[in-house]
Structures are given as C-alpha cells and as structure tokens.
VEXDREN-2710 file (C-alpha; in Angstrom, 1 decimal):
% VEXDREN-2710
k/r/px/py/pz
1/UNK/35.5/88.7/-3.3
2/UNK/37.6/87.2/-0.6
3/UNK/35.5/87.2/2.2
4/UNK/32.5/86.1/0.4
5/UNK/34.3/82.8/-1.1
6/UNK/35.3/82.3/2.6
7/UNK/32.0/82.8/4.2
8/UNK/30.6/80.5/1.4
9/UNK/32.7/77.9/2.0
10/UNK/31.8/78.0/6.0
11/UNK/27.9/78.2/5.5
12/UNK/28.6/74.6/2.8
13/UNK/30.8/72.7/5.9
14/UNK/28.0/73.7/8.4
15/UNK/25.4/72.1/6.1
16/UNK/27.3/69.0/5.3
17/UNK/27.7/68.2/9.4
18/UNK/24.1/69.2/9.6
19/UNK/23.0/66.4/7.3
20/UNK/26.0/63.9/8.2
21/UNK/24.6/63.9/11.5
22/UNK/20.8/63.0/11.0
23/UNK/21.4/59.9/9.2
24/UNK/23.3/58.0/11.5
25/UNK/21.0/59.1/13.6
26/UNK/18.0/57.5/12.0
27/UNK/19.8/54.5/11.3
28/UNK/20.5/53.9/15.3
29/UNK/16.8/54.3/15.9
30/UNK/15.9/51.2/13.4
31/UNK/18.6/48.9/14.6
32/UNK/17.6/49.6/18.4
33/UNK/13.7/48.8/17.5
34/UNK/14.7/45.3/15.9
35/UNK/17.2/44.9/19.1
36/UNK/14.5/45.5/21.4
37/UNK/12.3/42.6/20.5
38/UNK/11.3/40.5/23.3
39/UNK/9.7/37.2/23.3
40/UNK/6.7/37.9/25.9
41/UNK/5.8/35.0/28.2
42/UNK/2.7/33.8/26.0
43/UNK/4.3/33.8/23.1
44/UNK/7.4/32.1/25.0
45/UNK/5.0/29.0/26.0
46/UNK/3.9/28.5/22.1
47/UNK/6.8/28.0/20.9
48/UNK/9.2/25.3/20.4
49/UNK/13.0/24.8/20.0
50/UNK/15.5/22.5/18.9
51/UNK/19.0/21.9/18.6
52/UNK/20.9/21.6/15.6
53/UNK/23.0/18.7/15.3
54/UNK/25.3/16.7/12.6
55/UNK/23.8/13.7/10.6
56/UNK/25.2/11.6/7.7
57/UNK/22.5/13.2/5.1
58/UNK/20.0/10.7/3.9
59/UNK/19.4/10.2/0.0
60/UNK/15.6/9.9/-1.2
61/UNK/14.2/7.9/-4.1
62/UNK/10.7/8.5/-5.1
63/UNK/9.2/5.9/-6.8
64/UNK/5.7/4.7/-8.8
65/UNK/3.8/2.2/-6.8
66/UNK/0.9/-0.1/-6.8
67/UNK/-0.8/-2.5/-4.1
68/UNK/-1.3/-5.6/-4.8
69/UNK/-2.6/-9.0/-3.4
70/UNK/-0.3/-11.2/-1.8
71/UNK/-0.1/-13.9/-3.9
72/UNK/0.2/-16.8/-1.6
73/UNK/-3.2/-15.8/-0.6
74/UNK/-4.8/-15.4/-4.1
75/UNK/-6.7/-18.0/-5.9
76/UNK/-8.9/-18.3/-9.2
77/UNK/-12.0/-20.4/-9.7
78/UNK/-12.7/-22.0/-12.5
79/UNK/-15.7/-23.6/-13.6
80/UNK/-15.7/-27.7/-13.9
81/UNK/-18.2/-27.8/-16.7
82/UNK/-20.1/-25.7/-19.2
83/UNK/-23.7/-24.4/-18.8
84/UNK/-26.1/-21.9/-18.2
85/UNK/-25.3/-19.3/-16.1
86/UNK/-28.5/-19.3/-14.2
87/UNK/-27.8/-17.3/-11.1
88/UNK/-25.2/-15.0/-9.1
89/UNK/-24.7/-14.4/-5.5
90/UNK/-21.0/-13.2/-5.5
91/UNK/-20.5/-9.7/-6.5
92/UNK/-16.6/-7.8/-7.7
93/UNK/-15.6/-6.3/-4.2
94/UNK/-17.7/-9.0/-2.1
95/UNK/-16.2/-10.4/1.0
96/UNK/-16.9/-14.4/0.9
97/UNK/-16.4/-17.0/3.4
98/UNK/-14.7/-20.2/2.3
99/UNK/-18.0/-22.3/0.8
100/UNK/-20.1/-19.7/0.4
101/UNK/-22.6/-20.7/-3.1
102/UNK/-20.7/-17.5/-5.9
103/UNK/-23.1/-19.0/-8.7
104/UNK/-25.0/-21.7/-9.9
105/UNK/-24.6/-23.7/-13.5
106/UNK/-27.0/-25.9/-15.2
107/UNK/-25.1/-28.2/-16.9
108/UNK/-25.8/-30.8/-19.1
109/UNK/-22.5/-32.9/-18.1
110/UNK/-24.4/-33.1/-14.0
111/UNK/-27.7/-33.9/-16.1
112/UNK/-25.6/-37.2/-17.2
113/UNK/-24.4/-37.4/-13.8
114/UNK/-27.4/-37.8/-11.9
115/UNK/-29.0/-40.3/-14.7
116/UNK/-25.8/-42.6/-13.9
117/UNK/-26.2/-42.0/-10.2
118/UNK/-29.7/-43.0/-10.2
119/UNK/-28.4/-46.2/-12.6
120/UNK/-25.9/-46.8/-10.7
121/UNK/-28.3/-46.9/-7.5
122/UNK/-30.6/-49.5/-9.3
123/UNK/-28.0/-52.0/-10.0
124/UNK/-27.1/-51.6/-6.5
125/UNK/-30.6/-52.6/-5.2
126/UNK/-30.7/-55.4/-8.1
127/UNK/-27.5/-56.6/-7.3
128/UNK/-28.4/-56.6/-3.6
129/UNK/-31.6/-58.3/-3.9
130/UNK/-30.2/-61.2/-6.0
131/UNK/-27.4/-61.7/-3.2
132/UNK/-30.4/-61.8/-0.8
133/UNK/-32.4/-64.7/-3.0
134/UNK/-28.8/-66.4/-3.6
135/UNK/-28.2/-66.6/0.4
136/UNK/-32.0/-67.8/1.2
137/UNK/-31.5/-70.2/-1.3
138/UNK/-28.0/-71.3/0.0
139/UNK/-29.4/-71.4/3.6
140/UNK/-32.0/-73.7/1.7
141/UNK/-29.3/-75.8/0.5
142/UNK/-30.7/-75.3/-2.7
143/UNK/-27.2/-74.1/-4.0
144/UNK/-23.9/-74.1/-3.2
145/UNK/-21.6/-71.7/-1.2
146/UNK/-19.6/-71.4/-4.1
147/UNK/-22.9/-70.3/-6.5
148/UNK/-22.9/-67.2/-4.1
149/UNK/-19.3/-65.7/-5.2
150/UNK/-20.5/-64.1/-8.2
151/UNK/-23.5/-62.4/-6.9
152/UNK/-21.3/-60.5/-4.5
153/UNK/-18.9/-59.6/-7.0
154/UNK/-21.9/-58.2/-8.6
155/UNK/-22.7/-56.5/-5.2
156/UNK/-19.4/-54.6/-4.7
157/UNK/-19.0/-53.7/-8.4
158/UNK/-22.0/-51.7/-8.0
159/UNK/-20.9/-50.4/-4.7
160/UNK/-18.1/-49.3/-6.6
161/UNK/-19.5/-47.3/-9.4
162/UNK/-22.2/-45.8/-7.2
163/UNK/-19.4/-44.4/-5.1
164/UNK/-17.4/-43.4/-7.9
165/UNK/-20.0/-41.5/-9.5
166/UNK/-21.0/-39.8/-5.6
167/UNK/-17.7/-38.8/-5.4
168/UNK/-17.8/-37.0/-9.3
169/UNK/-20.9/-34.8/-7.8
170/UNK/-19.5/-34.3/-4.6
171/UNK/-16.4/-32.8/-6.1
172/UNK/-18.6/-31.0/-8.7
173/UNK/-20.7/-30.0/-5.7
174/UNK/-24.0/-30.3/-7.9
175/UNK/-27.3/-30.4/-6.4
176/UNK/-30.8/-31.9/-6.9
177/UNK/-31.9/-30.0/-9.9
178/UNK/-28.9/-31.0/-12.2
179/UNK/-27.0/-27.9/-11.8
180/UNK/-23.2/-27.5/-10.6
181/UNK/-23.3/-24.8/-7.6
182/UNK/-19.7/-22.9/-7.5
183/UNK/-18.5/-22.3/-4.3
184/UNK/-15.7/-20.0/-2.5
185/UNK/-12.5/-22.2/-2.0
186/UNK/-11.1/-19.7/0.6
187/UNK/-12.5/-16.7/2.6
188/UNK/-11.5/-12.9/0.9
189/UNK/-12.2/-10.1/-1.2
190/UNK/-13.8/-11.2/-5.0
191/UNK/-10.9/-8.8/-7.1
192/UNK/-12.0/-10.1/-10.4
193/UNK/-15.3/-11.5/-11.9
194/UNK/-15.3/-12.8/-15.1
195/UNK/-19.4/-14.3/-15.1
196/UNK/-22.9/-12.9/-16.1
197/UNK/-26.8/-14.3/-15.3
198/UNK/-28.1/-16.0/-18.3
199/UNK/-24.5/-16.6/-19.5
200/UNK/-23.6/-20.0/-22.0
201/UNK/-20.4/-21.2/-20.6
202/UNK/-18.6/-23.5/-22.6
203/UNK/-17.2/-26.4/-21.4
204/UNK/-13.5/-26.0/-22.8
205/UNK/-13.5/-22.7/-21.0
206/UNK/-9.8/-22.2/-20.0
207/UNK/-10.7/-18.1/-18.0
208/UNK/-11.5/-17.9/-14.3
209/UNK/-15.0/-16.9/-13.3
210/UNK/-13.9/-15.3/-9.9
211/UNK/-10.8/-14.1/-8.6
212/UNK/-10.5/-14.0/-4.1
213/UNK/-7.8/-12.9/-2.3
214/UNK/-7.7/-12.5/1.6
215/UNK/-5.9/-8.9/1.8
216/UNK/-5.2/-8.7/5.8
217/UNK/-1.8/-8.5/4.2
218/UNK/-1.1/-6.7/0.9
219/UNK/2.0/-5.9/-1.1
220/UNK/3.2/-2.5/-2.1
221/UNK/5.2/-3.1/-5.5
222/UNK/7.3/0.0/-6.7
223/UNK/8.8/0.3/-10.1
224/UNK/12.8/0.9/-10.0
225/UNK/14.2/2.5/-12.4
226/UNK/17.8/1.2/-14.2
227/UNK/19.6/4.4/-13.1
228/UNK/18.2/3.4/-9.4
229/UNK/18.8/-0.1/-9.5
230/UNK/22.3/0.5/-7.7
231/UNK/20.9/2.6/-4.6
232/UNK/17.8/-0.1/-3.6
233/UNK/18.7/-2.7/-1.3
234/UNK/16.5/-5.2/0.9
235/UNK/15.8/-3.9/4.0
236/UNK/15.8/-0.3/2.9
237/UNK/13.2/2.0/4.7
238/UNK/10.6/2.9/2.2
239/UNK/8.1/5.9/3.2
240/UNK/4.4/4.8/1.1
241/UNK/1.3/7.6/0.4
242/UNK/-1.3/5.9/-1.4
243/UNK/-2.9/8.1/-4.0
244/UNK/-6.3/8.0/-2.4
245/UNK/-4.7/9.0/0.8
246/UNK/-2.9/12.1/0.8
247/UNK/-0.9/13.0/3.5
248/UNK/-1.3/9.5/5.3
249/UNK/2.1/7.8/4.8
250/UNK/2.7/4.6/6.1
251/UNK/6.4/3.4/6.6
252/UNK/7.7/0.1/5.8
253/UNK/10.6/-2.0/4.4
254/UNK/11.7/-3.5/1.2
255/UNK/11.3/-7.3/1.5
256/UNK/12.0/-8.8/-1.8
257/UNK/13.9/-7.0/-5.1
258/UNK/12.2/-9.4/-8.4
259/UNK/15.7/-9.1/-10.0
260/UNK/14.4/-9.1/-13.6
261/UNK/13.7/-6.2/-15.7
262/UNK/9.6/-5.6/-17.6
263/UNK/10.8/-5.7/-21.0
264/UNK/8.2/-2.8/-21.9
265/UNK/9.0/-0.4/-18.9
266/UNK/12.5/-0.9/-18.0
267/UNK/12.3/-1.1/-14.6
268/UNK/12.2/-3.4/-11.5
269/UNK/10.2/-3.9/-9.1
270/UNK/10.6/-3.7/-5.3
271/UNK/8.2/-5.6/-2.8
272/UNK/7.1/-3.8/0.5
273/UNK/4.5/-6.2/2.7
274/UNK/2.2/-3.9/4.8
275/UNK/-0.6/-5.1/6.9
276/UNK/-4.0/-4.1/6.2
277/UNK/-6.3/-5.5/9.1
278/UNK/-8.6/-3.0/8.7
279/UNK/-8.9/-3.5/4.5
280/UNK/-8.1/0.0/4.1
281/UNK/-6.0/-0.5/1.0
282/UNK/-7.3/-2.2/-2.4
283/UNK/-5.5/-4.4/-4.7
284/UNK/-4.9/-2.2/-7.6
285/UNK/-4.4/1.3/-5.5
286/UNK/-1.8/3.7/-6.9
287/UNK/0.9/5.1/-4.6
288/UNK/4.2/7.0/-4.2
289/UNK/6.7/5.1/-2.6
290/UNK/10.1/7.4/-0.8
291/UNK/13.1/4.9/-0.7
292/UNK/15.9/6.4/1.4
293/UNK/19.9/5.8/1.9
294/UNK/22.6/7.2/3.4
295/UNK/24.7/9.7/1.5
296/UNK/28.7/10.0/2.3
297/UNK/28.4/13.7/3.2
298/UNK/27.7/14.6/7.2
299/UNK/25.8/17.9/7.6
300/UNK/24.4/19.8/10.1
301/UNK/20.3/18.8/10.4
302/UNK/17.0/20.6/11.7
303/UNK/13.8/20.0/10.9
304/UNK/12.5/21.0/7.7
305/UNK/9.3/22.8/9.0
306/UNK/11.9/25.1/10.7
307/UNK/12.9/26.8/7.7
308/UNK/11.7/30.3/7.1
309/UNK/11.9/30.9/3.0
310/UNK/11.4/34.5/2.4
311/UNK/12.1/36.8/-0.6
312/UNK/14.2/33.7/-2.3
313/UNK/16.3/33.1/0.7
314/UNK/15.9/30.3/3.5
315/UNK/16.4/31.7/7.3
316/UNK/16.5/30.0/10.5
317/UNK/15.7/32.0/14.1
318/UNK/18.3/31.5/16.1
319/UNK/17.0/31.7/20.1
320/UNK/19.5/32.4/22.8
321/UNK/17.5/33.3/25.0
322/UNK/14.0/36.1/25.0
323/UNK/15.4/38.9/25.1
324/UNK/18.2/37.2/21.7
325/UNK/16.6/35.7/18.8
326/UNK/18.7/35.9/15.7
327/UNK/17.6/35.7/12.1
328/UNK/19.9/33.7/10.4
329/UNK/20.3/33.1/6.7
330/UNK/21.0/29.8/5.7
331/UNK/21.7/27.3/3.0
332/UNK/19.9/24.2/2.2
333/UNK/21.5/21.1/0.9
334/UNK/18.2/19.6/0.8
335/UNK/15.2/18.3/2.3
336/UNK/14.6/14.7/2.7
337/UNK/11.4/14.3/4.3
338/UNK/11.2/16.3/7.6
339/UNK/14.9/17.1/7.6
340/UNK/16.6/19.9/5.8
341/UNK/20.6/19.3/5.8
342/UNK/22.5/23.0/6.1
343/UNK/25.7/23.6/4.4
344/UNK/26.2/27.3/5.3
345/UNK/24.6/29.8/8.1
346/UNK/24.4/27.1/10.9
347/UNK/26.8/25.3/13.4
348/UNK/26.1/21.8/15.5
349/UNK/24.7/22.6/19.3
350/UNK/23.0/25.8/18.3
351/UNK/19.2/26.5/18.9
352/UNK/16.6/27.3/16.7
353/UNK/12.9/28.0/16.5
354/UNK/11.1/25.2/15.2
355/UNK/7.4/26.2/15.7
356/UNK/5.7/29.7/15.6
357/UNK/9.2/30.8/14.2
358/UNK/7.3/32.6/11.0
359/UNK/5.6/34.9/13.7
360/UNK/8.7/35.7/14.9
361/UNK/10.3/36.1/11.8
362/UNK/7.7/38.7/10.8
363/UNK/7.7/40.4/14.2
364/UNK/11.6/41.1/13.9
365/UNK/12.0/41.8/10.4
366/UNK/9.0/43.8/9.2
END
C-alpha cells in the first residue's frame, strides 16, 4: 500500500504544476495584446490632446427665462376717439415704419370737427371781407381809423379758432372723409393688437389698439429663485438657449437684478440685454438661462467631451506618447458646461485624449 500512496501522491504534484503553469501563461498573452497597441499614423493625425490643468471649479445655475421687449423702446397706441372701425392695414407681427396709416376710424367727434372747421373758415372770409369794406371805406374817409379796430379784432379772432380747430385734426390726423387715420408713432415690430374691421370703438376706451416695439435689442429676463438669490450678482456670465433654438446658446451678462420678489411665484428676476439685429428672437420666447460662479474648491479640469463613461464608470486616456496610452479611471466632481472638474484618477500637467478617445477606448479595452 505504500508504494501506491506514494506514486499517487507524485502523479497529483505533477498535475497541479501542469495546470499552475498554463494560466499564467494565458494571462501574459492578454496583457501583452492590450500592451501592444499602437496609435498608427492616421489615426495619430485625428486625434486631439490636451493637458490637464487646475481651475477654481465654476458653480452653475440654471434658470427659467423669457425674452422680452426692451421697454425704453415699447410704446402703445391708443385711439383719440370712438368710432367705426372701418379698415386695417397693420397686422400682429408687422414691421411698421414710424407714420405708417395701422387703421382708419369714422368718428363722429372728426364729423364735428370738420363742420367747425369749415365754420370757422367762413367767419374767417366774413370777417376778412368786412375789414376789406371797412378799409375802402376808411381810405374814402367815410369813417374813421378808429371804426376799423373792431373789424380786425374780428379778423384775428377767427384766425384764432380756425387755427385752433386745424391744429385739433392735425393732431387727430383725420382726413377728408370725417374719419381719424391711426398712425405708427415709432418704427418696430406690432407685439400686440387689440382692433377688428367693422369694430364700434367707444370713445371712453381706456385699452391700446396696437402695441410696437423696435427689438434690435431685446431683454432676456430669468426667474431667480429665493434659495438662489444669494449666488446672482450683476455682471455674472449668464449662458442663454432659447427654447426654439436648441443647441444655439448665446452668452451674455446680467445687467440689472429687479430687487423685488412676484408675490405669486417667489422669485426674482434677472435682466440680460442681448442684441438681435437680425430679429431672430421674439418678445415672448421661452429660454433656459445657465448663470455661473466660482466655487471655493480648485480642481483639476479637462474638457467634458473627454470623458469616456463606460459600464457606470467615467475614464480618461491618458497619451504619453503612441506606442503609451493609458486608460484611466476617474472621478467626476461635475460638469459645468464643457468642463468636467476631477477629484480622483488625474494629476495637473498630464495628457489626455480629448477627441476620437472612444475609438481608442474600445480598441484597447475590448
């Protein structure tokens, strides 16, 4: 029994080498195929590095947002009298030049008008004429000078209320048929309309007919929040994507905090001016509106779009040179925009793959 239990135990050591030593083998073969990865020249001239570096980490706010007119260039018209409605040339959305005709009224009040004007213009003429007689008959020394002094009276007190009642229709701007023709006080955009053909205005009307703003310059106003009140100042950098714009933002700058809260909301609003020469954004347009501010932490920073997230994890390739590149995982503080700020995985003044680097993540690690 001896020498069996002996052989036994010989033939169990030789199979326990045997299997020991194929493993490590295998093992060897894998980590020499993922060492072995070169970057070939094409590939070399696609891609793009950059160099991580510290930064005090930026904050973000995202806020609600509308555009708005600038109200120093907003005005409302409002009808001078009440009428008929009885046509329309200015449309919601219109551009206008200042004095173009928006509508025409017939009004009964410009009826009035022109009866007194044409009154007034035939006591001008009577008044006139009998000046004319007095002074042939003065020249005839039929009367004296002093006779004369009450027809001119006569002569400028019609004078008077002729002019007066010119001046009435020229501010009404009224024309020949009685009717009161409203006109564009400014050049803009029509953002409201409040008028119909064939409408009855009434004369104690207190609403604008037409709304016109010039929007070459428009204002972003975003909605602040009381638990964000503390981190908004003037001046802050503010990132806007309009709603009907995606992927468009426009940057800009806080220019004016309203420092009183909308009872029904409970928030504040911030003012961003942005110029709009090309009338690209409306009065009324929603938006998002990124505030940022800097943090008290310094971290190290790369762009975001650098960032390889696989299998829940975030990596980074890490290029040393073609023949290195290191996948590296990292952690994230956060991403602010383009930047991601890295708390763990990374250090200041070392290079990373910033375009193509999914390519090479797969070619490495699959």
């Amino acid at each position: 029994m001896q020498p069996l239990r002996i052989t036994l135990m010989c033939i169990s050591t030789l199979l326990f080498f045997s299997c020991g030593k194929e493993s490590p083998t295998k093992k060897d073969d894998a980590n020499t195929q993922k060492g072995s990865f070169t970057l070939n020249d094409t590939m070399a001239s696609r891609i793009e590095t950059v160099t991580a570096g510290t930064e005090l980490v930026k904050g973000q706010i995202t806020l609600n947002g509308k555009v708005s007119a600038d109200e120093n260039n907003v005005m409302d018209v409002f009808p001078l009298v009440g009428g008929h409605v009885r046509e329309i040339y200015a449309l919601l959305g219109q551009y206008v030049k200042k004095g173009d005709v928006l509508a025409v009224i017939f009004s009964s009040e410009i009826a009035e008008y022109d009866k007194e004007l044409k009154a007034a213009e035939q006591d001008l003429a009577l008044a006139e004429k009998s000046l004319k007689n007095g002074q042939d008959m003065y020249e005839a020394r039929l009367i004296a000078e002093k006779e004369l002094l009450p027809m001119k009276y006569e002569v400028d007190k019609a004078k008077l209320a002729l002019r007066r009642i010119e001046e009435t229709k020229k501010l009404y701007g009224t024309n020949d048929r009685s009717e009161y023709v409203v006109r564009a006080p400014m050049s803009g955009f029509i953002i409201n309309k409040n008028i119909s053909k064939d409408q009855q205005m009434r004369s104690d009307n207190g609403q604008s007919i037409y709304t016109i703003a010039e929007i070459n310059e428009i204002w972003v106003l975003a909605n602040i929040y009381e638990s964000d009140i503390s981190r908004v100042k003037v001046g802050q950098s503010a990132q806007i994507e309009m709603v009907s714009y995606p992927g468009e933002p426009v940057m800009g700058k806080i220019d004016k905090i309203y420092t009183v809260l909308d009872p029904e909301t409970q928030t504040m609003k911030a003012r961003i001016t942005l110029s709009n020469g090309d009338y690209k954004y409306k009065p009324e347009m929603n938006c998002v509106v990124n505030l940022f501010f800097d943090e008290s932490k310094v971290m190290v920073a790369i762009p975001s779009k650098a960032v390889v997230f696989d299998k829940s994890k975030n990596f980074v390739m890490v290029f040393k040179d073609k023949n290195n590149i290191e996948t590296r995982e990292v952690e994230v503080y956060k991403t602010v925009g383009d930047k991601s700020y890295i708390t763990k995985g990374l250090q200041s003044g070392e290079k990373i793959i910033s375009k193509e680097q999914l390519y090479i993540y797969d070619a490495i690690n699959d």
